[in-house]
C-alpha positions in Angstrom: 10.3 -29.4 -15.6 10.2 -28.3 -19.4 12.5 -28.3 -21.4 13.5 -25.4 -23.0 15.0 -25.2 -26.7 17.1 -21.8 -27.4 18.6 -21.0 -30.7 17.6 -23.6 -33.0 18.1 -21.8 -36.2 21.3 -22.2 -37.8 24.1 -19.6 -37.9 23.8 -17.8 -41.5 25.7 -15.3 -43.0 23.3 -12.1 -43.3 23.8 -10.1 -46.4 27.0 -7.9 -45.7 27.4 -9.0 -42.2 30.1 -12.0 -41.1 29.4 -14.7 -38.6 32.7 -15.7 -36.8 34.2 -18.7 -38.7 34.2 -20.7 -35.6 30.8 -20.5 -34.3 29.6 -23.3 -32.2 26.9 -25.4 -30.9 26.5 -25.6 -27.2 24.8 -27.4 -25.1 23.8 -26.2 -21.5 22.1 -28.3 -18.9 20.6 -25.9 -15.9 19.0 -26.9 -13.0 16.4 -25.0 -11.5 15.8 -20.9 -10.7 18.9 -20.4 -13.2 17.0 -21.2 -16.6 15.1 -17.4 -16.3 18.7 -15.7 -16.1 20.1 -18.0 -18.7 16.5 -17.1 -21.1 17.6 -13.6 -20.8 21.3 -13.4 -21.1 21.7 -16.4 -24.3 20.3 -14.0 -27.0 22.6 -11.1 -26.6 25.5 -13.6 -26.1 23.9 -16.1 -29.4 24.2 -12.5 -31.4 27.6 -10.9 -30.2 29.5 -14.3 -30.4 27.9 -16.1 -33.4 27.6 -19.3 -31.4 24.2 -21.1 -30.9 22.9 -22.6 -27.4 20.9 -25.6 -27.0 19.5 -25.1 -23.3 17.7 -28.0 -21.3 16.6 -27.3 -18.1 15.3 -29.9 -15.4 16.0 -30.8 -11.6 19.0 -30.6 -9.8 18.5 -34.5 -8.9 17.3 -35.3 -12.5 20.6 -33.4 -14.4 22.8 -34.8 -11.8 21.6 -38.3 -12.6 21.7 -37.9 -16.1 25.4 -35.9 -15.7 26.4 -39.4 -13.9 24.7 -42.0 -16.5 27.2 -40.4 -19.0 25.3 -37.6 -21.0 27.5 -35.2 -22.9 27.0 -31.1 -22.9 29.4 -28.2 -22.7 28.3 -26.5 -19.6 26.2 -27.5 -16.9 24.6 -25.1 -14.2 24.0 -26.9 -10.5 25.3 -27.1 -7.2 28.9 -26.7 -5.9 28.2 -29.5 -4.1 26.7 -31.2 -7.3 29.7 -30.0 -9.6 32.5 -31.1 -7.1 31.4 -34.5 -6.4 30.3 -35.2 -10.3 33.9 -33.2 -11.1 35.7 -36.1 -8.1 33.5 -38.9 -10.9 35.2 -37.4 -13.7 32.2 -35.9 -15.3 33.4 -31.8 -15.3 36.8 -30.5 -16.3 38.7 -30.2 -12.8 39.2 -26.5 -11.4 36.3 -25.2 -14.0 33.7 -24.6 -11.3 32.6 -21.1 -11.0 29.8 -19.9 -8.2 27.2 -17.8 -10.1 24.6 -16.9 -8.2 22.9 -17.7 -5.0 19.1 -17.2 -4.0 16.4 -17.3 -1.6 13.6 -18.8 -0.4 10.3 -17.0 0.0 6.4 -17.1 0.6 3.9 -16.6 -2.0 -0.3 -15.8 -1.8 -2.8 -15.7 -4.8 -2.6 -12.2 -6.6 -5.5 -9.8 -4.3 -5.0 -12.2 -1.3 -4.3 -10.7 1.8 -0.2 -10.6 3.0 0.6 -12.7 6.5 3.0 -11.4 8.3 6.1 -13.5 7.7 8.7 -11.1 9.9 9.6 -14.0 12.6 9.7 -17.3 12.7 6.7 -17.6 14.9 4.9 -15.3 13.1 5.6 -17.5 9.6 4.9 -20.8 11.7 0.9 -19.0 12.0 0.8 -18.2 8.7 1.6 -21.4 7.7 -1.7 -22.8 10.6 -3.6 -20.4 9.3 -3.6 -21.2 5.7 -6.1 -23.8 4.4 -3.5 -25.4 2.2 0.3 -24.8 1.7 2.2 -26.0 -1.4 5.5 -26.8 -2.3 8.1 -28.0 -4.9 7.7 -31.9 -4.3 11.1 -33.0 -2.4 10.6 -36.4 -4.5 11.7 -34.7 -7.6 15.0 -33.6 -6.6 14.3 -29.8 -6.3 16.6 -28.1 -3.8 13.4 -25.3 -2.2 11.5 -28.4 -2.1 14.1 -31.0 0.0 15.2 -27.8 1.9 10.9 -26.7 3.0 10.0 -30.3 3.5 12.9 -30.6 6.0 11.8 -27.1 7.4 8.2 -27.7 7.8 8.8 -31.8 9.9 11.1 -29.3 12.4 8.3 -27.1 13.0 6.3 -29.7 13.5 3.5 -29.1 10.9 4.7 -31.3 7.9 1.6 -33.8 8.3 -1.0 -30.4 7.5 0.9 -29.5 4.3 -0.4 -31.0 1.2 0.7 -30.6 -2.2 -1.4 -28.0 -4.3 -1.0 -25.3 -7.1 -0.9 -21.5 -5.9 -1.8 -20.1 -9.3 -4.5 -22.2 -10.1 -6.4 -21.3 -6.2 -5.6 -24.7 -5.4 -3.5 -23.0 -2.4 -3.6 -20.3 0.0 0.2 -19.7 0.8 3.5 -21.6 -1.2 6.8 -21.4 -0.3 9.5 -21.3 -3.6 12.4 -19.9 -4.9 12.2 -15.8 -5.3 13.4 -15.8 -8.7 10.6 -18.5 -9.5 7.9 -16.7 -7.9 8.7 -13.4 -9.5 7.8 -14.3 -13.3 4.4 -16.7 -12.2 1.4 -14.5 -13.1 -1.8 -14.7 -10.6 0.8 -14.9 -7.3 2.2 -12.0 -5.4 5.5 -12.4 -3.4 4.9 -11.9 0.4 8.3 -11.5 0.6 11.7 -14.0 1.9 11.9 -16.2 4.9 13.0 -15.2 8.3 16.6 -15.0 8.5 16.6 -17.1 11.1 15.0 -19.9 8.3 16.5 -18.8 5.4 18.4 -21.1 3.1 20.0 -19.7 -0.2 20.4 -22.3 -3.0 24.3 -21.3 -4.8 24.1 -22.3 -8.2 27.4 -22.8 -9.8 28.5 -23.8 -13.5 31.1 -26.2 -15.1 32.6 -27.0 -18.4 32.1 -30.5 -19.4 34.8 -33.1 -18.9 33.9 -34.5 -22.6 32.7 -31.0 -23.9 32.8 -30.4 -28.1 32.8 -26.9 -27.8 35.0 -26.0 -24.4 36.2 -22.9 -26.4 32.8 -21.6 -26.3 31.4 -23.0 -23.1 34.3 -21.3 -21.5 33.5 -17.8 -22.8 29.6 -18.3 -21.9 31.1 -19.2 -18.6 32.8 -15.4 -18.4 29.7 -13.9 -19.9 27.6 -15.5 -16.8 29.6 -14.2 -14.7 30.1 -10.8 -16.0 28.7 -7.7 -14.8 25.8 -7.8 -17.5 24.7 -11.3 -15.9 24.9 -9.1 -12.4 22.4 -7.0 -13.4 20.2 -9.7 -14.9 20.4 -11.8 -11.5 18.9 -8.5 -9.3 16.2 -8.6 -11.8 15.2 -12.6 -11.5 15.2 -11.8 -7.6 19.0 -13.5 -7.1 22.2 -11.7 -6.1 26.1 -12.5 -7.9 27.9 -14.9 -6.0 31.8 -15.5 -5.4 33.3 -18.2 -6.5 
């Protein structure tokens, strides 16, 4: 995953127009679909509060690893699961979790290809037979879609004819992601989400940082995530709010 550097100028004072006197660096570690919602929420927050973000995104198993080896930030965005047991190690302030945002999985074809029909299980288990090639987020790099389709495809029995390709570049005929990281890939087309029988929505939930500089500040980006501005943004990236 790339990282992705927000906010790197430093906080000036414009002619005739105040920055507040305690404007802060933070630094936010996100895992996964939640980097587009963070991409588009940060500037507005960066310009009403004065503060500067520093945002790194990677996997859930990579941040979680990194959380654990002792890296410092202000707020982290992962798992519940991720932030409780790395919250039970010491590494989040206790009792700061809060759920964001929750998302599903979907199917994904080559911009002009034909749509499968997707509506029932059975029907997704031909699509899948049908396609020449079907890629995936590689469950060896800690991506939740990717553990969570791996584990999906060995029960229906057709792991063994999936092999690991790139949608975009023709390399596949069908993928299976995260909706809110299909929706942004040019050259791909959304089929639409799993069968709700299949369905599995990743919860991504946010902490503030046991040894955190800037608490203050990761606290109040905290509220703005949740917010109903951040609502809005979430139905946009293809995720819906989630309670806490």
């Amino acid at each position: 995953m790339r990282i992705m550097l927000l906010g790197l100028a430093m906080v000036v004072m414009g002619a005739g127009v105040s920055r507040p006197a305690a404007a802060a660096e933070i630094k936010v570690l996100t895992a996964g679909a939640f980097k587009q919602v963070l991409l588009t929420l940060l500037p507005d927050f960066e310009r009403t509060t004065g503060h500067k973000v520093t945002l790194e995104n990677d996997t859930l198993g990579a941040l979680s690893k990194r959380i654990e080896g002792g890296e410092a930030f202000d707020l982290a965005v992962l798992t519940p699961a991720a932030v409780n047991d790395l919250s039970g190690k010491g590494k989040f302030v206790a009792g700061s979790r809060v759920n964001l945002a929750r998302v599903g999985v979907g199917v994904v074809v080559k911009e002009g290809a034909p749509k499968p029909d997707i509506g029932s299980v059975d029907a997704f288990k031909r699509a899948l037979l049908a396609a020449k090639s079907v890629a995936y987020i590689d469950p060896a790099a800690g991506g939740s879609s990717g553990i969570y389709v791996a584990g999906l495809l060995d029960k229906l029995g057709i792991a063994g004819e999936v092999k690991p390709a790139h949608i975009a570049k023709g390399e596949a005929e069908l993928g299976i992601h995260q909706i809110s990281e299909i929706l942004p890939v040019k050259g791909v087309t959304l089929v639409g989400p799993l069968p709700a029988d299949i369905q599995n929505y990743t919860v991504y939930a946010a902490g503030i940082g046991a040894q955190a500089k800037e608490s203050e500040a990761a606290k109040a980006l905290l509220k703005a995530l949740s917010g109903p501005a951040a609502a809005e943004v979430l139905k946009s990236k293809g995720m819906e709010p989630a309670g806490s």
